[in-house]
mmCIF file of the N, C-alpha and C atoms, coordinates in Angstrom:
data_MODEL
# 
_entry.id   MODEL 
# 
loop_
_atom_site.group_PDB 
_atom_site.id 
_atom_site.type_symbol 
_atom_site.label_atom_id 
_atom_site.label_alt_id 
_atom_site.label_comp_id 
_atom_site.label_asym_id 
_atom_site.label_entity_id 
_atom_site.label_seq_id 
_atom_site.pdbx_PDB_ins_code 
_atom_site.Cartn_x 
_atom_site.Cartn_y 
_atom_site.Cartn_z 
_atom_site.occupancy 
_atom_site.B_iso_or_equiv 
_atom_site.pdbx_formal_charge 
_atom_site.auth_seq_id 
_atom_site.auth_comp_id 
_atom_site.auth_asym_id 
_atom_site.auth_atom_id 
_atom_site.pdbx_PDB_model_num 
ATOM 1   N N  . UNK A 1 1  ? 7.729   -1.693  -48.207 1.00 0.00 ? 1  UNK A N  1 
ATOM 2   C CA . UNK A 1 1  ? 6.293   -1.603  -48.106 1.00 0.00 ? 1  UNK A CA 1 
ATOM 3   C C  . UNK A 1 1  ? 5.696   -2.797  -48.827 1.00 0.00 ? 1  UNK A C  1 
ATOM 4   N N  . UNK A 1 2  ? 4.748   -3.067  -48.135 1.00 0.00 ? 2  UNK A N  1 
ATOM 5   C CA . UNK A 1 2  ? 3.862   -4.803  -48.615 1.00 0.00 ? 2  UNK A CA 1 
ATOM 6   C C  . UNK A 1 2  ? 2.085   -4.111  -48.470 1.00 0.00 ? 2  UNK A C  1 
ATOM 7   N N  . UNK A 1 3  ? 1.504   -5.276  -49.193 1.00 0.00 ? 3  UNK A N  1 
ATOM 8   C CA . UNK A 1 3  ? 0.423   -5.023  -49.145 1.00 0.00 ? 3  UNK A CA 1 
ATOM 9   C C  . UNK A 1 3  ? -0.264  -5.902  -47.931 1.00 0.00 ? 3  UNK A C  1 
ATOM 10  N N  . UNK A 1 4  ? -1.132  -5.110  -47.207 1.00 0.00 ? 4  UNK A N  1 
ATOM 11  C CA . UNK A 1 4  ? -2.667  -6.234  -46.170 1.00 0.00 ? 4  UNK A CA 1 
ATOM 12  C C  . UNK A 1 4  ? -3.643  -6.787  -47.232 1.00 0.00 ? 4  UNK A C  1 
ATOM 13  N N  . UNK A 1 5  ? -4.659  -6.895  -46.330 1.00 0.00 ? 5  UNK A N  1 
ATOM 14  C CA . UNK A 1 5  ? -6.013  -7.049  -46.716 1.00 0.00 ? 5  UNK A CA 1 
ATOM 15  C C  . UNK A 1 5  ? -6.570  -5.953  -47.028 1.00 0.00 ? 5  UNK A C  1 
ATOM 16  N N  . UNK A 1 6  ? -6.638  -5.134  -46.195 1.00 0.00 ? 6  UNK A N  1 
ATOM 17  C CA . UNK A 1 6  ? -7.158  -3.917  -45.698 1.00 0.00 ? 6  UNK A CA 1 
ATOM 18  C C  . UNK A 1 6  ? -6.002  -2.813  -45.867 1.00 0.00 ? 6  UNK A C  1 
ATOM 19  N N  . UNK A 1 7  ? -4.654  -2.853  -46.390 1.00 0.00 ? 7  UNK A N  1 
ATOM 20  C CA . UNK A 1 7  ? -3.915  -1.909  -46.261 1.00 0.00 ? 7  UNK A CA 1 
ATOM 21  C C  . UNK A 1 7  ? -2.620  -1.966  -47.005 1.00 0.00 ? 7  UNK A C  1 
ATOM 22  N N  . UNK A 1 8  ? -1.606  -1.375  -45.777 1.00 0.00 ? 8  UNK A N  1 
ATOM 23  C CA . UNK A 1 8  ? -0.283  -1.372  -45.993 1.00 0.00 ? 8  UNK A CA 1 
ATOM 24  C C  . UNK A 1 8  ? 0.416   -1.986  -44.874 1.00 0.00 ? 8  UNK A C  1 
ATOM 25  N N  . UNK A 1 9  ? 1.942   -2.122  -45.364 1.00 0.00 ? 9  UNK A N  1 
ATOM 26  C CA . UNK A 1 9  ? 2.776   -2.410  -43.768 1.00 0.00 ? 9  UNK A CA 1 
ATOM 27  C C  . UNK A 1 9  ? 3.765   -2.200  -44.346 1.00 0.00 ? 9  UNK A C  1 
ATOM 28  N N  . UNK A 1 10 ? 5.162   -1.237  -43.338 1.00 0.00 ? 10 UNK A N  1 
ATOM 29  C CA . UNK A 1 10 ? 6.209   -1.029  -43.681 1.00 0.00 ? 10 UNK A CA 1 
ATOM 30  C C  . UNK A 1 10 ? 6.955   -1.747  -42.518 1.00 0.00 ? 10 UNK A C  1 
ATOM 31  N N  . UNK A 1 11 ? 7.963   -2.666  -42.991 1.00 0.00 ? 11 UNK A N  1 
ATOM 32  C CA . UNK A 1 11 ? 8.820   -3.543  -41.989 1.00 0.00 ? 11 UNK A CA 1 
ATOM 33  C C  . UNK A 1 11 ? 10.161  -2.955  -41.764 1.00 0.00 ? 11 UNK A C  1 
ATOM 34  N N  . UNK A 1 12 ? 11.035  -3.569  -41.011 1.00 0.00 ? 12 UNK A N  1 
ATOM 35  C CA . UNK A 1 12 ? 12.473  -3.172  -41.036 1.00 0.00 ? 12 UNK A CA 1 
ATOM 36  C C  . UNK A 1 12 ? 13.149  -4.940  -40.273 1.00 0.00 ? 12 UNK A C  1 
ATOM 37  N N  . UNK A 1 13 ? 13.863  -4.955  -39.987 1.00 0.00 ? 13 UNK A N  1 
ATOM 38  C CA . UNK A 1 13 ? 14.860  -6.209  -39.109 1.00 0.00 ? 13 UNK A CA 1 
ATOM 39  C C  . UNK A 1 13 ? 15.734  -5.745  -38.534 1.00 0.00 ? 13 UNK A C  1 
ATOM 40  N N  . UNK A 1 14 ? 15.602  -4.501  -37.936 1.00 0.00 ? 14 UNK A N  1 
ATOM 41  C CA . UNK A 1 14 ? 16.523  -3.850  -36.950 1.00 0.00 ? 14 UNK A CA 1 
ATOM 42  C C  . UNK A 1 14 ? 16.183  -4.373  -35.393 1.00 0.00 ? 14 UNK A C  1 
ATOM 43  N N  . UNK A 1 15 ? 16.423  -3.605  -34.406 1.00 0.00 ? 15 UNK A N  1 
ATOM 44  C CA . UNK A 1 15 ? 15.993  -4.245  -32.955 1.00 0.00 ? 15 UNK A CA 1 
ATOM 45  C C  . UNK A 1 15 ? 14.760  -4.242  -32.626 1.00 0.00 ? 15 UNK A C  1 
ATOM 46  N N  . UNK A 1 16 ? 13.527  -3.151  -33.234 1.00 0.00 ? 16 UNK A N  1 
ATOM 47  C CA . UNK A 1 16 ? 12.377  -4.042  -33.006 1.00 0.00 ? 16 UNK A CA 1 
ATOM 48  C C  . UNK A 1 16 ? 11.814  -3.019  -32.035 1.00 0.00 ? 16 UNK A C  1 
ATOM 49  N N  . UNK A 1 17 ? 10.459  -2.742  -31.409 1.00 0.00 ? 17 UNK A N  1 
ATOM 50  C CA . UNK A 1 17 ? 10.258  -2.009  -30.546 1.00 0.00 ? 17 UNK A CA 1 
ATOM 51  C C  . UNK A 1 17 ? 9.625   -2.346  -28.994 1.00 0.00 ? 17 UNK A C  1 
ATOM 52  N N  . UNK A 1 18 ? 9.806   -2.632  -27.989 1.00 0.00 ? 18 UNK A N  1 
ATOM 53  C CA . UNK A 1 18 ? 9.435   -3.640  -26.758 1.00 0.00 ? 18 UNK A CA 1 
ATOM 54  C C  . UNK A 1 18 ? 7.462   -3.230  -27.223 1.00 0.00 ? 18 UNK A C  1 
ATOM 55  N N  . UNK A 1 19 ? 7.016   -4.120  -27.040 1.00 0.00 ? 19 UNK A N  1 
ATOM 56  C CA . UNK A 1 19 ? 5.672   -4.449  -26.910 1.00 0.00 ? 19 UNK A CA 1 
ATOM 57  C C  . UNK A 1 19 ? 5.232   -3.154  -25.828 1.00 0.00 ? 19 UNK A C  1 
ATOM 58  N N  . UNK A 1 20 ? 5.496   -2.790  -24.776 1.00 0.00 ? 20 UNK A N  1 
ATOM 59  C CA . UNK A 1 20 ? 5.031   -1.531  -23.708 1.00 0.00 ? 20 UNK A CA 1 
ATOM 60  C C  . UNK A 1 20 ? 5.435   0.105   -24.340 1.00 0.00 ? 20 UNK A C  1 
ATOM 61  N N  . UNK A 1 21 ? 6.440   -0.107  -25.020 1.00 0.00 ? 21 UNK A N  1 
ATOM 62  C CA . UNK A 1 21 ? 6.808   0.931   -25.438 1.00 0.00 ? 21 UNK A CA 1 
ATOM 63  C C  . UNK A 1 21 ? 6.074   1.484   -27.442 1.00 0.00 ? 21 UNK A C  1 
ATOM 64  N N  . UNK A 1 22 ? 5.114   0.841   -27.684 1.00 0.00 ? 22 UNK A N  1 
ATOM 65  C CA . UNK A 1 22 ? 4.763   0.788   -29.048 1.00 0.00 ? 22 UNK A CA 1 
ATOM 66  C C  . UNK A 1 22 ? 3.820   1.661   -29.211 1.00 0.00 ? 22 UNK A C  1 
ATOM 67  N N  . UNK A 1 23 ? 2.828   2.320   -28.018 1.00 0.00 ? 23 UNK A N  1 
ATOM 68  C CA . UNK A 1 23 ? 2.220   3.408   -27.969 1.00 0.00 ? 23 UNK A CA 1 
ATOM 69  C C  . UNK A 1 23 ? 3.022   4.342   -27.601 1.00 0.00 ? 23 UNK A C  1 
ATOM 70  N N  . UNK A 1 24 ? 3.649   4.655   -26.912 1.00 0.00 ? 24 UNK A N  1 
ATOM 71  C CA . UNK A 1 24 ? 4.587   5.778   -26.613 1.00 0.00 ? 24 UNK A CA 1 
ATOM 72  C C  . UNK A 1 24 ? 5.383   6.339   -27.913 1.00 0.00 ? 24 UNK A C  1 
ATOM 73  N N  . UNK A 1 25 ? 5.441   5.601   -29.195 1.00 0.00 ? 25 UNK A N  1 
ATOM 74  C CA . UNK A 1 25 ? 6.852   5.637   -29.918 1.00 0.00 ? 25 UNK A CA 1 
ATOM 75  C C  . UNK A 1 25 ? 6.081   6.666   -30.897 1.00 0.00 ? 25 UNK A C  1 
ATOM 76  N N  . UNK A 1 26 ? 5.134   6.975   -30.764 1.00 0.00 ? 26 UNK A N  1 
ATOM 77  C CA . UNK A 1 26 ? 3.642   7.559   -32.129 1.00 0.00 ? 26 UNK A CA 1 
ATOM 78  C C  . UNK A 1 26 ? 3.954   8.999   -31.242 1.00 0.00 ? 26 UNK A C  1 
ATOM 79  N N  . UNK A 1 27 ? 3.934   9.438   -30.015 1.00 0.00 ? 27 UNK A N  1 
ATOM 80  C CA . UNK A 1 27 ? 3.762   10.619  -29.380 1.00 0.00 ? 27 UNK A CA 1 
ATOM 81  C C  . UNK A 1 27 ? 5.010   11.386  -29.765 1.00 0.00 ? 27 UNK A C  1 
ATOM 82  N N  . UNK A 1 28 ? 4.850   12.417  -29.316 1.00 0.00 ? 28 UNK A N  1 
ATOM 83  C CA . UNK A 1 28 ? 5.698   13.421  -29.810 1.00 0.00 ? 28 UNK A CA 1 
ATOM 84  C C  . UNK A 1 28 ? 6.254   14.018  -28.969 1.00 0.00 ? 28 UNK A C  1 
ATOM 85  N N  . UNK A 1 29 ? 7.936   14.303  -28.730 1.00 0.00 ? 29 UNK A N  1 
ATOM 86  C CA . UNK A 1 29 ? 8.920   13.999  -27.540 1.00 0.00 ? 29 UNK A CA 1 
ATOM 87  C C  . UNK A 1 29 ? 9.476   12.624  -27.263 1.00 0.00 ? 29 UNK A C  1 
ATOM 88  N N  . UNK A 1 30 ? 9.016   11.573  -27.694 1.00 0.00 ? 30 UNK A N  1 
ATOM 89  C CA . UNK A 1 30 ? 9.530   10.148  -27.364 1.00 0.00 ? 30 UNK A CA 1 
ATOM 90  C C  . UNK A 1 30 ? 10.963  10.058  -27.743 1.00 0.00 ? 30 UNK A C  1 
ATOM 91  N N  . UNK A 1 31 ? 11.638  9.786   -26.675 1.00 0.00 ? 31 UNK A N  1 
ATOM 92  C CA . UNK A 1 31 ? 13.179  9.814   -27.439 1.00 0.00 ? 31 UNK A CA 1 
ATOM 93  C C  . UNK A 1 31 ? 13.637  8.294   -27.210 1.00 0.00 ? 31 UNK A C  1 
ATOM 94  N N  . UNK A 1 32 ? 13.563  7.921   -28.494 1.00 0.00 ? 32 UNK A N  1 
ATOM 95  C CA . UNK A 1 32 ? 14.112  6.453   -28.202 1.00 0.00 ? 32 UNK A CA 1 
ATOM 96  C C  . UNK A 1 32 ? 15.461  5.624   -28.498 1.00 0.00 ? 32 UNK A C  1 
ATOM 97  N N  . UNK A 1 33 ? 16.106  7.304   -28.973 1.00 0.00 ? 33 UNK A N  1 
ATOM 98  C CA . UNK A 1 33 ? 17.445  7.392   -29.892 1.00 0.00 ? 33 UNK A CA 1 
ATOM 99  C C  . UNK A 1 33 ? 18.109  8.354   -29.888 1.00 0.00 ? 33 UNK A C  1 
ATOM 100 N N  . UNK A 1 34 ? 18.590  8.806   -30.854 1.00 0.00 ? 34 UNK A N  1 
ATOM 101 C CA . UNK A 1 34 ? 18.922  10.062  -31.824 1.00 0.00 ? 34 UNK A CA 1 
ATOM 102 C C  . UNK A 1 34 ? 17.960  10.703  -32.271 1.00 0.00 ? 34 UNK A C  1 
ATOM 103 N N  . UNK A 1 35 ? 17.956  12.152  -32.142 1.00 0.00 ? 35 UNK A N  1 
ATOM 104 C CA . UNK A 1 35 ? 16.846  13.290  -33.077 1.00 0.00 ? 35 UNK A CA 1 
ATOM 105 C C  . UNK A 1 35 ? 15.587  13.629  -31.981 1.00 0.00 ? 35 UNK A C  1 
ATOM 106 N N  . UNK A 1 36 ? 14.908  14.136  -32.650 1.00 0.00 ? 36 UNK A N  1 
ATOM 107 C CA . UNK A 1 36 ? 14.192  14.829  -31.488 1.00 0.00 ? 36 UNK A CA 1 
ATOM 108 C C  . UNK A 1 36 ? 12.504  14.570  -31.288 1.00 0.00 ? 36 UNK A C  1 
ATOM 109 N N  . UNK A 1 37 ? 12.736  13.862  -31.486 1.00 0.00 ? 37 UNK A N  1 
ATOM 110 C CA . UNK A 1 37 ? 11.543  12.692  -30.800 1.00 0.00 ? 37 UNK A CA 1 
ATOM 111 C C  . UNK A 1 37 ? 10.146  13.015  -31.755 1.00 0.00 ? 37 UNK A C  1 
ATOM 112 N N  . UNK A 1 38 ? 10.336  13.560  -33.506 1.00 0.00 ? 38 UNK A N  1 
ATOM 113 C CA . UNK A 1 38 ? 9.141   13.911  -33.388 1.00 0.00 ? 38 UNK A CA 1 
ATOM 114 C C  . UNK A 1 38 ? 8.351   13.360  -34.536 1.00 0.00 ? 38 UNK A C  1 
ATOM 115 N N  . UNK A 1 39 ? 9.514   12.479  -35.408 1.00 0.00 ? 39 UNK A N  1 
ATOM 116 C CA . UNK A 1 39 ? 9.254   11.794  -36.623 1.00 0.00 ? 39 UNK A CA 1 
ATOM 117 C C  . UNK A 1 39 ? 8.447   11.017  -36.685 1.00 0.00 ? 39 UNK A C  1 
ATOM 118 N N  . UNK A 1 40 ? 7.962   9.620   -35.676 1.00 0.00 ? 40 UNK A N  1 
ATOM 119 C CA . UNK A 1 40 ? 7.124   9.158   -35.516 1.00 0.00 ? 40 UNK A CA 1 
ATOM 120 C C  . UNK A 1 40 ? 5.301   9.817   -35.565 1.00 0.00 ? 40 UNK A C  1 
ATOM 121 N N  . UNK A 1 41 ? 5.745   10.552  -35.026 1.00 0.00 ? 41 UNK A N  1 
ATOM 122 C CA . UNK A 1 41 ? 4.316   11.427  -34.583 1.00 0.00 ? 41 UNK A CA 1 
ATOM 123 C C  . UNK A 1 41 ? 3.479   12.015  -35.813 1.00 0.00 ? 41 UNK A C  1 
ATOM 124 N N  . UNK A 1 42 ? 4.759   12.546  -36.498 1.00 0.00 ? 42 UNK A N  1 
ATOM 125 C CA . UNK A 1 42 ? 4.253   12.991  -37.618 1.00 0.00 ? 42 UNK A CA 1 
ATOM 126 C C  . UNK A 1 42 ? 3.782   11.825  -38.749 1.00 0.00 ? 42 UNK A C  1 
ATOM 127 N N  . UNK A 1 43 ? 4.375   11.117  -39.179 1.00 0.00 ? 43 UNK A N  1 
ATOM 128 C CA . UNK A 1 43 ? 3.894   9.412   -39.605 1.00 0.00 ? 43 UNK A CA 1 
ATOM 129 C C  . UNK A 1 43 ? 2.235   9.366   -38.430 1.00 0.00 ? 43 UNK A C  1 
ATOM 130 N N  . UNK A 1 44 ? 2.267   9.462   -37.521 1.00 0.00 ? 44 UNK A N  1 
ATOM 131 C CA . UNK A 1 44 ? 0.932   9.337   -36.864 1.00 0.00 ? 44 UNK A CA 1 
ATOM 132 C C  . UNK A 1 44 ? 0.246   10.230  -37.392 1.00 0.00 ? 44 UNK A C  1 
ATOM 133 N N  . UNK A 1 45 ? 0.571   11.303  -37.410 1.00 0.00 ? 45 UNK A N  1 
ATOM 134 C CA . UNK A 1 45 ? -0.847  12.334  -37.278 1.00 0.00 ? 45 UNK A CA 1 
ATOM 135 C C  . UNK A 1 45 ? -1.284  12.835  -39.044 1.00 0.00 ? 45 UNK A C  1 
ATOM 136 N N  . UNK A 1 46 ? -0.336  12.016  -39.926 1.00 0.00 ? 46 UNK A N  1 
ATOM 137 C CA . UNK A 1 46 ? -0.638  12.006  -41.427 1.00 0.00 ? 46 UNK A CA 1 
ATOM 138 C C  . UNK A 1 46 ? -1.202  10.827  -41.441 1.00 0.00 ? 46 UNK A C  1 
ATOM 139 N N  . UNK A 1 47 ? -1.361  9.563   -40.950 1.00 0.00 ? 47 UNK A N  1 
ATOM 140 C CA . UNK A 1 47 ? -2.027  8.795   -40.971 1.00 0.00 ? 47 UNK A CA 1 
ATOM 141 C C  . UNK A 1 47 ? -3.311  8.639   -40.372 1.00 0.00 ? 47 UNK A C  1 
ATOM 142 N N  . UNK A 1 48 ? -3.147  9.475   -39.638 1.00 0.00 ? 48 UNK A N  1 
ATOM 143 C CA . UNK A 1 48 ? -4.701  10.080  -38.596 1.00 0.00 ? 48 UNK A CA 1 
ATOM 144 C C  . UNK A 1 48 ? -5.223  10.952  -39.604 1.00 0.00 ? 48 UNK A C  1 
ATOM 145 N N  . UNK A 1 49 ? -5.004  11.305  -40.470 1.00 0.00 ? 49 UNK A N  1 
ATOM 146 C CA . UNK A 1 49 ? -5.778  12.627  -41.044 1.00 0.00 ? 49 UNK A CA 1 
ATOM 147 C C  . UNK A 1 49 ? -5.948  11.474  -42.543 1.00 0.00 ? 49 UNK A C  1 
ATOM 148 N N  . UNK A 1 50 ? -5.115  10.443  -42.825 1.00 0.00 ? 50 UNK A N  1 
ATOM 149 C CA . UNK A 1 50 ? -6.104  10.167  -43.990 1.00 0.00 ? 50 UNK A CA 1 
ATOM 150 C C  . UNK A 1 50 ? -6.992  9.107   -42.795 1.00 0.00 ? 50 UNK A C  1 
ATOM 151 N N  . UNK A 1 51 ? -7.296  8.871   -41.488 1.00 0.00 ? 51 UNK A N  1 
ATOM 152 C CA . UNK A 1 51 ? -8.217  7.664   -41.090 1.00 0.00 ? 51 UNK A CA 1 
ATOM 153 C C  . UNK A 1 51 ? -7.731  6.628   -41.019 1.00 0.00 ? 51 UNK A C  1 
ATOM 154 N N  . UNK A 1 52 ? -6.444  6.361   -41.545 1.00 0.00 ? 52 UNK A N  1 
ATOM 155 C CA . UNK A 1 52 ? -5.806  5.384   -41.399 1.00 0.00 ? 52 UNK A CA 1 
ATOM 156 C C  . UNK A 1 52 ? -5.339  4.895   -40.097 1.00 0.00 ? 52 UNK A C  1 
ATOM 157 N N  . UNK A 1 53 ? -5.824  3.893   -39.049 1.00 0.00 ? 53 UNK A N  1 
ATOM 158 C CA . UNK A 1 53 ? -5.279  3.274   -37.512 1.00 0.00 ? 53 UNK A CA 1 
ATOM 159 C C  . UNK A 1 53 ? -3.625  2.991   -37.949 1.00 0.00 ? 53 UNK A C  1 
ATOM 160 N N  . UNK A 1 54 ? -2.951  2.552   -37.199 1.00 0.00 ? 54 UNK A N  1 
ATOM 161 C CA . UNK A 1 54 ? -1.498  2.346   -37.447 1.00 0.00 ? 54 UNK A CA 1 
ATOM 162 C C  . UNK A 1 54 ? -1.651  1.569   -36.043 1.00 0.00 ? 54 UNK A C  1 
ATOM 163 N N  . UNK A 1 55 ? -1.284  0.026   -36.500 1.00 0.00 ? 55 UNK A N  1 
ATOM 164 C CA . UNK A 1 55 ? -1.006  -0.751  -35.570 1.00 0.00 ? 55 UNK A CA 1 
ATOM 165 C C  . UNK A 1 55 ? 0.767   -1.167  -35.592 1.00 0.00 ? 55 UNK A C  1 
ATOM 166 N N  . UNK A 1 56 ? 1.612   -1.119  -34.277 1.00 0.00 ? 56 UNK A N  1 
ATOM 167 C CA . UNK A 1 56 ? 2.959   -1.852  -34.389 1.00 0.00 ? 56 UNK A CA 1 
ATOM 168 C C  . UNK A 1 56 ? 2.718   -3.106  -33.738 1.00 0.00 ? 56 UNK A C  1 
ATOM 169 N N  . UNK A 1 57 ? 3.383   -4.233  -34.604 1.00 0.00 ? 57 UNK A N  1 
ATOM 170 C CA . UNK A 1 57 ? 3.891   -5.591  -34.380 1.00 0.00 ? 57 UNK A CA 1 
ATOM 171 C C  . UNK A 1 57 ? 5.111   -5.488  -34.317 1.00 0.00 ? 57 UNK A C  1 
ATOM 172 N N  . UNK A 1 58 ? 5.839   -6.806  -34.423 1.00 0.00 ? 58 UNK A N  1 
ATOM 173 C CA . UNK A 1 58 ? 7.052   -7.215  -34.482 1.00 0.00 ? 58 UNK A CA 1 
ATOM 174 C C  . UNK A 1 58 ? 6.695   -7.754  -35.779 1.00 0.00 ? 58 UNK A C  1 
ATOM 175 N N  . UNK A 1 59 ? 8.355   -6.927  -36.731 1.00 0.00 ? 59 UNK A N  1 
ATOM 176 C CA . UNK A 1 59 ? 8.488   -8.205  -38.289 1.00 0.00 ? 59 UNK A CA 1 
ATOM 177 C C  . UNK A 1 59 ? 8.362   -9.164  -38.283 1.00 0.00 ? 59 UNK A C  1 
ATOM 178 N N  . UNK A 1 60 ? 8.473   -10.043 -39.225 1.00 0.00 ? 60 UNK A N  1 
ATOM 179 C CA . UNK A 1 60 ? 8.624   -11.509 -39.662 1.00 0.00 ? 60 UNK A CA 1 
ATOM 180 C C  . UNK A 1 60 ? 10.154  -11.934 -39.451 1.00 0.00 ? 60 UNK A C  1 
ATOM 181 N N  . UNK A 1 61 ? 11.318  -10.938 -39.458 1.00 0.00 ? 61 UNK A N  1 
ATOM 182 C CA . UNK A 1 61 ? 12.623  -11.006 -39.242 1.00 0.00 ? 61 UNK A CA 1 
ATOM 183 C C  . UNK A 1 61 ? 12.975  -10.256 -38.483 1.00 0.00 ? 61 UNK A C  1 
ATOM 184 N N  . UNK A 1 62 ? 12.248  -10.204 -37.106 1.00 0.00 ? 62 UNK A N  1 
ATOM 185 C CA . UNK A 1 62 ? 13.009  -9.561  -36.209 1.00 0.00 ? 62 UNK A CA 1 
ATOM 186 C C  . UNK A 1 62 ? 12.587  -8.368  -36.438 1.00 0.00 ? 62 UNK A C  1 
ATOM 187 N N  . UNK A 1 63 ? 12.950  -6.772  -36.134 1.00 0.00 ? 63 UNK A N  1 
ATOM 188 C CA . UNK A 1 63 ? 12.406  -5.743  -36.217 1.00 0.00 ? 63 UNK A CA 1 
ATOM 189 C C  . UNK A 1 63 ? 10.975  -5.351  -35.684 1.00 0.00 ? 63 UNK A C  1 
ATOM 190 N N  . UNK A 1 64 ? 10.406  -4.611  -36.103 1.00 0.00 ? 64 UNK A N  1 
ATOM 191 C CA . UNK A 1 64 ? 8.937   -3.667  -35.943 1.00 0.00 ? 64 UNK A CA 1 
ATOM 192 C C  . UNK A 1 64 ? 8.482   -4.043  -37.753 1.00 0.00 ? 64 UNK A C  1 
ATOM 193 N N  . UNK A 1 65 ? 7.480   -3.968  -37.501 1.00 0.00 ? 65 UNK A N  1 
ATOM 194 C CA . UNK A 1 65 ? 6.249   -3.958  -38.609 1.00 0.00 ? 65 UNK A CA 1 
ATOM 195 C C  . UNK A 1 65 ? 5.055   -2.615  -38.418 1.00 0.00 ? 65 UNK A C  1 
ATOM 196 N N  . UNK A 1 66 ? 4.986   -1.698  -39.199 1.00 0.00 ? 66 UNK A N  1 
ATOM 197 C CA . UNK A 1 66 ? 3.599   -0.701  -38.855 1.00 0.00 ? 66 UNK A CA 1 
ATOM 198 C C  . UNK A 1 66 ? 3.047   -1.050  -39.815 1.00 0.00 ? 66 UNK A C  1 
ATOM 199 N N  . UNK A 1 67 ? 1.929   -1.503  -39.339 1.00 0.00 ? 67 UNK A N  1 
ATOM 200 C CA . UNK A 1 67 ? 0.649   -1.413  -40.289 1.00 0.00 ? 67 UNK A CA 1 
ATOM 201 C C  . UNK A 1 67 ? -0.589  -0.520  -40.476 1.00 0.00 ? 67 UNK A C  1 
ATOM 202 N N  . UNK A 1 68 ? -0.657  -0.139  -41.614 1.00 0.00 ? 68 UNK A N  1 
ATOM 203 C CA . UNK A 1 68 ? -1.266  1.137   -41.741 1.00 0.00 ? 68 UNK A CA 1 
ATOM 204 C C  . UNK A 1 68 ? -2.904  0.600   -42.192 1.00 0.00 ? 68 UNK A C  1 
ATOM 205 N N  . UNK A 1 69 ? -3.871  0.540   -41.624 1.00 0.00 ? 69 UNK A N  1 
ATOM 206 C CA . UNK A 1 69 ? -5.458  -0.264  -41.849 1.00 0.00 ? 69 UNK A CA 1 
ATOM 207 C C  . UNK A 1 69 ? -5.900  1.106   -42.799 1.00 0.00 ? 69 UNK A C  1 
ATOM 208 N N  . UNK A 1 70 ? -6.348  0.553   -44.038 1.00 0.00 ? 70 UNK A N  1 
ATOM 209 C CA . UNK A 1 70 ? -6.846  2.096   -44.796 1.00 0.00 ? 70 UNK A CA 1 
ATOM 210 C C  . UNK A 1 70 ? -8.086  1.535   -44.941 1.00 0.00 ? 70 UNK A C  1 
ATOM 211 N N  . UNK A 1 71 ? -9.075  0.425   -44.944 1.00 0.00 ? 71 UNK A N  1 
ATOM 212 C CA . UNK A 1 71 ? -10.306 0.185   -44.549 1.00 0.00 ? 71 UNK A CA 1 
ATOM 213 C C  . UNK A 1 71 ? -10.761 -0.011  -43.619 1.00 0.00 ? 71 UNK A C  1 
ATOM 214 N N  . UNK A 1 72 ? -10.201 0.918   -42.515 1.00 0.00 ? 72 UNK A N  1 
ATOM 215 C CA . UNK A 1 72 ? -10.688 0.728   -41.329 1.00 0.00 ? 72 UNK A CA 1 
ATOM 216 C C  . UNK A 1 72 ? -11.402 1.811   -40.391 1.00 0.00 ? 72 UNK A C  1 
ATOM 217 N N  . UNK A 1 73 ? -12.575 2.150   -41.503 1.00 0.00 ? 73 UNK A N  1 
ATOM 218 C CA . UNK A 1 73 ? -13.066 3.418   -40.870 1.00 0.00 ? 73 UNK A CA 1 
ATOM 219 C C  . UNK A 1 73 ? -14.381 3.252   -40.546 1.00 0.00 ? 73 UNK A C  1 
# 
């Protein structure tokens, strides 16, 4: 975890998530792996309840980046 302007961002340098598939990965049922599709969602809908948007990029090393906007209400 790193700091924004406006927030947070948690990175990784694993494979990263395709750009089409980065809204889908927040819903609940998304199986993009192993487990049962619902971990993401929940990371969404605790971040929806403090107001916090959650944007995915791509890391700085490869991977996914979520950024969590906590002045963005």
């Amino acid at each position: 975890m790193d700091r924004l302007d406006d927030g947070f961002y948690v990175e990784d340098d694993g494979p990263g998530i395709p750009e089409s598939k980065r809204d889908a990965v927040l819903k609940s049922g998304y199986l993009g792996g192993d487990g049962a599709g619902i971990r993401l969602a929940i990371v969404d809908a605790v971040a929806d309840s403090h107001g916090w948007p959650i944007r995915i990029t791509g890391g700085e090393d490869g991977g996914v980046r979520f950024k969590f906007h906590v002045d963005d209400r």
